[in-house]
N, C-alpha and C positions, 0 to 999 in steps of 0.2 A: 504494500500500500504506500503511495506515495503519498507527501506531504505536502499539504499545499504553497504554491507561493508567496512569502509577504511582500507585500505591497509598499513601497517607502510613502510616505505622506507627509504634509507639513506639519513640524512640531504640535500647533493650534489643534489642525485633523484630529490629529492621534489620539490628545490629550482629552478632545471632544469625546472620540470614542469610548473612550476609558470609562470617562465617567456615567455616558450613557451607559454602559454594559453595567458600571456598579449598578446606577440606580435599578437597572432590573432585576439583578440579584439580590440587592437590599430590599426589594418591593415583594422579595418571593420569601426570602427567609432571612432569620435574624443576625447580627453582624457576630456574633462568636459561630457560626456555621458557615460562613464564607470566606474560606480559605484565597489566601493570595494567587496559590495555582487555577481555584475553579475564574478570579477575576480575570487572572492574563485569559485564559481559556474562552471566557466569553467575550472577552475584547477581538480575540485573536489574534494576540501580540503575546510578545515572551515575557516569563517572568521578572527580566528585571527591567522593564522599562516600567511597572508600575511604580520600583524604586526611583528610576529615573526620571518620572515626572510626578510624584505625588512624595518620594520618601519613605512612607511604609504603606500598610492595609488603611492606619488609621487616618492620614493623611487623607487618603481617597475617598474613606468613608464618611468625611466630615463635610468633603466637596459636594458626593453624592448626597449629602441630607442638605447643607444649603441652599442645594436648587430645587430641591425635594417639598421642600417647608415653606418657598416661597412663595406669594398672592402676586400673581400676575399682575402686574400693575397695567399695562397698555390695555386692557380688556373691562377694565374695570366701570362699573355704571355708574351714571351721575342723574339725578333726576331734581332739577331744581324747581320745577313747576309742580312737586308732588310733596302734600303735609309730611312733616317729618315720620309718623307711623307708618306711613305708606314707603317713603323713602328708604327705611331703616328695613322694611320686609322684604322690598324687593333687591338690597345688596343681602341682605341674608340669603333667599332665595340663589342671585347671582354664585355668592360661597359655597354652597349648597353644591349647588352645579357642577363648581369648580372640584370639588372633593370626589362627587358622584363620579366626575370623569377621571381621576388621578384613581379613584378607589385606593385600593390597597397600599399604592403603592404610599399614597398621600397619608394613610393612617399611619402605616408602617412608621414612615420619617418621624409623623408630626409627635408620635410617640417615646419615640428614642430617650427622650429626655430621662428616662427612666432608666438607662444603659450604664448600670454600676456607678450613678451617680457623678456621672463621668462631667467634669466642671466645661469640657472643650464642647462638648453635646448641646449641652443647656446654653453653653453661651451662644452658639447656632441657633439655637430655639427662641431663646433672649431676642435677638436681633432680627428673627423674622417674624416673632410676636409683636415687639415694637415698630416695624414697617407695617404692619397689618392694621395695629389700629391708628396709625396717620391715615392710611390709604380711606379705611371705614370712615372715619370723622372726616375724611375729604367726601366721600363717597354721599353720606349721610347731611354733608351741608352744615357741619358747625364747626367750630375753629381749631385749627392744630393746637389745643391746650396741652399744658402737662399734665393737669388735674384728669383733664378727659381721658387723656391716654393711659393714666395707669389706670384708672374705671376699665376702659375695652383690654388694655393688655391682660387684668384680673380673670375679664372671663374667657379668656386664650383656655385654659386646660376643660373649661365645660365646655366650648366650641368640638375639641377635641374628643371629651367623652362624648357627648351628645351623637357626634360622626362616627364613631367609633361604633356605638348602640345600635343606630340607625344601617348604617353600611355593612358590620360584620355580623352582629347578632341578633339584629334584627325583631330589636326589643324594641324600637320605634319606626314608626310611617314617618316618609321624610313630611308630609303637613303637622306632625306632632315637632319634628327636630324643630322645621321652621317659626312656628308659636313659641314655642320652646327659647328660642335665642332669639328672635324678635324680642318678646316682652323682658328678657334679660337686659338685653343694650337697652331699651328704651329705659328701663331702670334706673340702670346704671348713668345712662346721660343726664335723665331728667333729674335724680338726685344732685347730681353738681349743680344744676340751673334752679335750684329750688331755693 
C-alpha cells in the first residue's frame, strides 16, 4: 500500500488545516482522548508539524476552543425599530440558531471550562464570554456598560447549560430554552436600569 503524497502548502494553509481537523476531533471526543498522532492523522500532516506550529496538543487545543467559543460577530442581528422584549428574543433566538448549527461541537468547547480547572481554558472562555455580551448589548440596543456586561457575562454558564439540556438531553424544547434566557437577560438588564 502506498502512501499518499503530501502536498506543500503555505504556512497560513497548513496551520488553517490543523486547527480545522482539531476542532472536529474536539467536537467528537474529549481532549484527554485525543492523542497528538490521531490530530497529525486527521490533518494529514506529520507528527511534528503540530509541534511546529502550535508547540504541543495543548497549544492547538486552546486554538481549536477559541474559534470554537466564539459569536460570530458579522452575522449578528440588530433590530432597532423592535421594543427591547422583542429585541432581546429574537438575538436569543439568533444564538439559539447559532448553537443549533455548531451543535456538539459548540457545547463540546463552550464546556471545556470545566477541563481540570485548567486556568489557560477558562481564560478562553473568559474572553469569548466577555465579547458575547458587548456583541448582545450591541445587538439588544443598550450601551457597552460595565455594569451591563458583567449582568450578560453572569449568565454565560446558564446560556450554556440551558444548550447543553436542550441540544444533548433533550430535557428542553428549544421554545422552553428561548423563554428561558429571554426572560433571564431581560432581568438581568432591567435590574441595572431600575
Amino acid at each position: 500500500m502506498s502512501t499518499p503524497a503530501r502536498v506543500r502548502l503555505a504556512p497560513e494553509v497548513r496551520r488553517e488545516q490543523i486547527v480545522a481537523a482539531a476542532q472536529r476531533l474536539y467536537s467528537e471526543q474529549p481532549y484527554d482522548q485525543v492523542s497528538t498522532a490521531a490530530l497529525a492523522h486527521e490533518a494529514g500532516v506529520a507528527r511534528g508539524l503540530i509541534n511546529h506550529y502550535f508547540g504541543d496538543k495543548r497549544e492547538l487545543f486552546l486554538e481549536a476552543m477559541r474559534r470554537s467559543v466564539v459569536m460570530p460577530e458579522p452575522e449578528l442581528p440588530y433590530f432597532p425599530d423592535k421594543p427591547l422584549d422583542e429585541r432581546t428574543r429574537l438575538v436569543v433566538e439568533w444564538i439559539l440558531d447559532a448553537a443549533g448549527e455548531y451543535g456538539q461541537a459548540w457545547v463540546n468547547a463552550s464546556g471545556a471550562a470545566n477541563l481540570h480547572g485548567s486556568s489557560d481554558v477558562q481564560a478562553v472562555i473568559d474572553a469569548a464570554d466577555e465579547r458575547a455580551a458587548r456583541l448582545v448589548l450591541d445587538a439588544i440596543g443598550l450601551p457597552d456598560d460595565e455594569a451591563l456586561r458583567v449582568r450578560l457575562r453572569s449568565t454565560a454558564p446558564l446560556f450554556k447549560s440551558v444548550c447543553r439540556e436542550w441540544l444533548q438531553r433533550g430535557t428542553l424544547t428549544r421554545e422552553e430554552a428561548v423563554s428561558l434566557l429571554t426572560s433571564t437577560i431581560l432581568l438581568f438588564v432591567r435590574q441595572e436600569h431600575a
